[in-house]
C-alpha positions in Angstrom: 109.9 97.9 102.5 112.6 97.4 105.7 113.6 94.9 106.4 110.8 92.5 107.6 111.5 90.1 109.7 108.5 87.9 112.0 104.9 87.8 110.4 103.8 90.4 108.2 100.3 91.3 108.0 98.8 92.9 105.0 95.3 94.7 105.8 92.7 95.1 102.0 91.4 97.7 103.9 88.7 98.7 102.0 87.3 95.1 102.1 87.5 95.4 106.0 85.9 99.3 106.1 82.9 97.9 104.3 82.4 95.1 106.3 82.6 97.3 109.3 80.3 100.0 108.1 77.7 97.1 107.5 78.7 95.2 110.6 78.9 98.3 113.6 75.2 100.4 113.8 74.9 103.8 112.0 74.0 105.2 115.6 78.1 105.0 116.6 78.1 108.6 116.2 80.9 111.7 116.3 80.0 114.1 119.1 78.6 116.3 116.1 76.2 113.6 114.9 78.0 112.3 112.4 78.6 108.5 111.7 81.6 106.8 113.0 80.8 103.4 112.8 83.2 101.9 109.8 86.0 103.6 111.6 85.4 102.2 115.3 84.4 99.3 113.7 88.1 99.1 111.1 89.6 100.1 114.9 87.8 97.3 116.8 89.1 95.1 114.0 92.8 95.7 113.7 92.9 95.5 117.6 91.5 92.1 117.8 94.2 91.1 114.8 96.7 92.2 116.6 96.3 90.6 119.9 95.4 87.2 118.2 97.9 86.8 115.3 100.5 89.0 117.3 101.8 90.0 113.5 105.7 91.7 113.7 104.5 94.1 110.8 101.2 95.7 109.7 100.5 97.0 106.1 97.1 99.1 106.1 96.6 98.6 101.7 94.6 101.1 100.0 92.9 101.1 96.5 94.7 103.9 95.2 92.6 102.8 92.2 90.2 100.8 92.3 89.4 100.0 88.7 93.1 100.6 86.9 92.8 101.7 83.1 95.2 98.9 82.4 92.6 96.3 83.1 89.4 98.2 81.4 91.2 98.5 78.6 91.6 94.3 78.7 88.1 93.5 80.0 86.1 96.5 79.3 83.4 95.3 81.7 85.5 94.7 84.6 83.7 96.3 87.5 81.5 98.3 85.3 78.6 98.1 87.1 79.6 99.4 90.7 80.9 102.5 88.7 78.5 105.5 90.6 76.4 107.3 87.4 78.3 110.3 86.3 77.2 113.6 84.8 79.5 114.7 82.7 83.3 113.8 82.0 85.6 112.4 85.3 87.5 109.5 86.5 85.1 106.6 87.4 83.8 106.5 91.1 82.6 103.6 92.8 79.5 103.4 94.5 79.9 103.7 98.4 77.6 104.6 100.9 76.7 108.3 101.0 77.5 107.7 105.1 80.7 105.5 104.3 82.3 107.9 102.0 82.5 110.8 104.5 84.5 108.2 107.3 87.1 107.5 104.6 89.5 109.8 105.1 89.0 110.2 108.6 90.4 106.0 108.4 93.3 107.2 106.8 94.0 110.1 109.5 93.9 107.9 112.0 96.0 104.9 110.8 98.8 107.6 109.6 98.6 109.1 113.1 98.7 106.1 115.0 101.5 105.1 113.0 100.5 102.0 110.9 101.9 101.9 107.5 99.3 103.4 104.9 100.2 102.2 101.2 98.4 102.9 97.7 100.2 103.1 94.5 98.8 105.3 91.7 97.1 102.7 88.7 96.6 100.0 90.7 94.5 98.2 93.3 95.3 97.2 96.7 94.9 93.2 95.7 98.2 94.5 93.7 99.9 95.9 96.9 99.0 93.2 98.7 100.6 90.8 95.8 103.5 92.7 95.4 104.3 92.5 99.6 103.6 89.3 99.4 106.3 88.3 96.8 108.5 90.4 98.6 108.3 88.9 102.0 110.6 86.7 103.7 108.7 85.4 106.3 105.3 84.3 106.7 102.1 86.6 105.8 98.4 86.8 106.7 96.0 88.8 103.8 93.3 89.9 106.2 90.3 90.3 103.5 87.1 89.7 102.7 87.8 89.2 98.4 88.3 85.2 97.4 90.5 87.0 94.6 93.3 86.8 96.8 93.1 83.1 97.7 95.7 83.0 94.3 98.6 84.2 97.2 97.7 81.0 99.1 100.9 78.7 100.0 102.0 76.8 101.9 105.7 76.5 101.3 106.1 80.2 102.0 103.6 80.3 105.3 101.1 82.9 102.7 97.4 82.5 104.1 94.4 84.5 104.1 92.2 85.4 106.8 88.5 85.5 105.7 85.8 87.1 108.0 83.2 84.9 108.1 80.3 86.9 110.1 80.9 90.5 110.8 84.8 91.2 111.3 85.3 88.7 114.4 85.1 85.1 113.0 87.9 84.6 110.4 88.5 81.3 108.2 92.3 80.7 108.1 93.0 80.1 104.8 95.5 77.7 103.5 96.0 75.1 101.1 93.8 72.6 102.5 90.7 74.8 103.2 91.0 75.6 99.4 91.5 72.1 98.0 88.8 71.1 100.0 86.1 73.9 99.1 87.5 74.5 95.4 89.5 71.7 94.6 92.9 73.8 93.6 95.7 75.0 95.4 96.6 78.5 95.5 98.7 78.5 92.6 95.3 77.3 90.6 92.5 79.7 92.1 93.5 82.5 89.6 92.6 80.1 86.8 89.8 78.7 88.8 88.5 82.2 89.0 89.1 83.0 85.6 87.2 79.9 84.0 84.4 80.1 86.1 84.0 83.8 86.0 83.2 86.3 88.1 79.4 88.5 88.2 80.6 91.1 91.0 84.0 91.7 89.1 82.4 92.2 85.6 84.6 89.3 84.5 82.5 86.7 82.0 84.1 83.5 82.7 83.4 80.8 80.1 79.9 80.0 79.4 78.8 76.8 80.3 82.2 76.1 82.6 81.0 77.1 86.3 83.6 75.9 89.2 83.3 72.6 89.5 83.9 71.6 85.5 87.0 74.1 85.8 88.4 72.6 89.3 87.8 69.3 87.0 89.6 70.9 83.8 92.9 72.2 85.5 92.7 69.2 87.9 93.5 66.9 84.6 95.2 69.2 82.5 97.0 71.1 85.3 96.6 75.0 84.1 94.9 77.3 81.8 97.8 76.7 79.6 97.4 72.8 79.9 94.1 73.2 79.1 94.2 75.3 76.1 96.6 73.0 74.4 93.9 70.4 75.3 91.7 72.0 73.3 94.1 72.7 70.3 94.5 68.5 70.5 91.7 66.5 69.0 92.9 63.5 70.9 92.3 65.1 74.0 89.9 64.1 76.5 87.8 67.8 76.6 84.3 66.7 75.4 83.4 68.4 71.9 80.9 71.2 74.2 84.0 71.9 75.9 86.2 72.0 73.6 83.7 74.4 71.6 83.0 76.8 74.5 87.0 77.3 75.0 87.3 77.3 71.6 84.8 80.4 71.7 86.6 81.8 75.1 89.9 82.6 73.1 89.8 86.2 72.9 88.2 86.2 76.6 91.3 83.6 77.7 94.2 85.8 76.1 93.8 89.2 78.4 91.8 87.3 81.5 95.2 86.2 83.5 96.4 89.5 83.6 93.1 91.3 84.8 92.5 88.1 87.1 95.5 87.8 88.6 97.5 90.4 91.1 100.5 92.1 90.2 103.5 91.6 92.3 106.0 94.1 90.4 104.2 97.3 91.9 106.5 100.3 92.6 106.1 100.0 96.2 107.4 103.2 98.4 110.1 103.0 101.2 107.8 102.7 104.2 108.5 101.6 108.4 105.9 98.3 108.2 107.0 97.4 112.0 104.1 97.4 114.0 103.9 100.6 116.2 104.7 100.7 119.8 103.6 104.6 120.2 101.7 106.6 118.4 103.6 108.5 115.7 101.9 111.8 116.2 99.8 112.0 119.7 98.9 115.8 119.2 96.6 114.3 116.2 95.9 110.8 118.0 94.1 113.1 121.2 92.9 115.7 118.5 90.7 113.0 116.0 90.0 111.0 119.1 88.2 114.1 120.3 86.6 115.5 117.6 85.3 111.8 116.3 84.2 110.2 119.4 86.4 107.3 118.9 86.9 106.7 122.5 87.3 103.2 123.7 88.1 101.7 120.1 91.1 103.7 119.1 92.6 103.5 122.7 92.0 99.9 122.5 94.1 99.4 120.2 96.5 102.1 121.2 97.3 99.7 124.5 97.4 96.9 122.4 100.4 98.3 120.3 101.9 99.8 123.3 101.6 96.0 125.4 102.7 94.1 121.7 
């Protein structure tokens, strides 16, 4: 990463895809019939970020695995069920829309032409990219996403909030400290162990039986931590009530691998990549070429003047 000065903006873009593909009608078509709709509506998106958070860089972060070994082999059910069925041997696919799947690369093509940073690191998620920028950065940083699993970047000290779309991909909650004490009851730095606790159904992750967010936001509210409140539970003069302390008791195995499948890495090998928001496109031969062939009209050159005018 260059040197990074003025806000950087870190894009889960698979989070924002989705939400686009869902949010923009299937009948946003390519001139040869095919759907277009996730990648006018990603373009739509970033344009609108752009000219209301007026970020000095722009990271595009990609799941260049979206269910890393490392964390399977921890919590074998960790997104198991939005594996797609598979016959016969193969990596693990995740289930995407048969008209989503198709628009994917044609995202990439035109982010890498436009010239906005594309990253994705082999064995790890894009939650990991976006950690690892974070710890990086120097200034301030908005997490543009639509996973609560990031809310653990959070803080305030270091201007580190996330922007959560609320309907759609145009009304975003700005995330900071407050908005999470408030609706949680934990800062950043406690939402991992919030998450952890309470568990997870779309992530596969089990939580602790009979601890659902509001005992945990009570738990690490008194004992400060998952590690204050395992030593609570290795104290009989604690105040855990004997359920609790029976149900943590029972969690152990659960407890010793969760943090690390919970929480993001920020130690990814990141490469050497220009982060500085474009002013021109970086190749306009294939800019005018996928603009043609896609029908992305208005929405890529949108954004185009909205780089260009930034």
């Amino acid at each position: 990463m260059r040197g990074v000065t003025g806000r950087l903006m870190l894009l889960d873009t698979a989070s924002l895809y989705f939400r686009a593909y869902f949010g923009v009608p299937e009948s946003v078509r390519a001139p040869d019939g095919t759907p277009v709709n996730a990648v006018r509506g990603l373009l739509d998106f970033v344009d609108r970020l752009v000219k209301d958070h007026r970020p000095g860089h722009l990271v595009a972060c990609m799941d260049a695995d979206w269910r890393p070994a490392w964390r399977v082999e921890l919590i074998p059910s960790y997104k198991a069920h939005r594996v797609a069925e598979e016959h016969g041997s193969g990596p693990d696919e995740e289930e995407v829309p048969d008209t989503l799947s198709p628009q994917v690369p044609v995202i990439e093509s035109v982010l890498d032409a436009v010239g906005i940073a594309r990253v994705g690191v082999a064995g790890y998620e894009a939650d990991d990219v976006i950690g690892t920028f974070t710890a990086r950065a120097e200034g301030p940083v908005d997490i543009v996403t639509g996973d609560r699993d990031l809310y653990q970047l959070v803080d305030d000290a270091r201007g580190v909030r996330v922007l959560y779309p609320l309907k759609g991909v145009g009304t975003l909650q700005t995330t900071d400290e407050a908005v999470l004490r408030e609706k949680y009851g934990v800062g950043g730095s406690g939402y991992a162990d919030l998450a952890l606790l309470r568990g997870d159904p779309s992530d596969g992750l089990p939580g602790v039986p009979g601890i659902g967010e509001k005992t945990a936001a009570r738990l690490l509210a008194e004992f400060g931590d998952l590690a204050g409140i395992m030593a609570a539970a290795d104290d009989p003069g604690s105040k855990l009530t004997p359920s609790q302390r029976k149900r943590l008791d029972e969690a152990r195995p659960y407890l010793a691998v969760a943090p690390k499948v919970v929480r993001v890495a920020a130690d990814v090998p990141l490469p050497d990549v220009d982060t500085s928001l474009p002013r021109t496109p970086r190749d306009p031969a294939a800019v005018r070429e996928l603009a043609s062939r896609w029908g992305l009209g208005g929405s890529l050159q949108r954004l185009l003047d909205t780089l260009g005018a930034s």
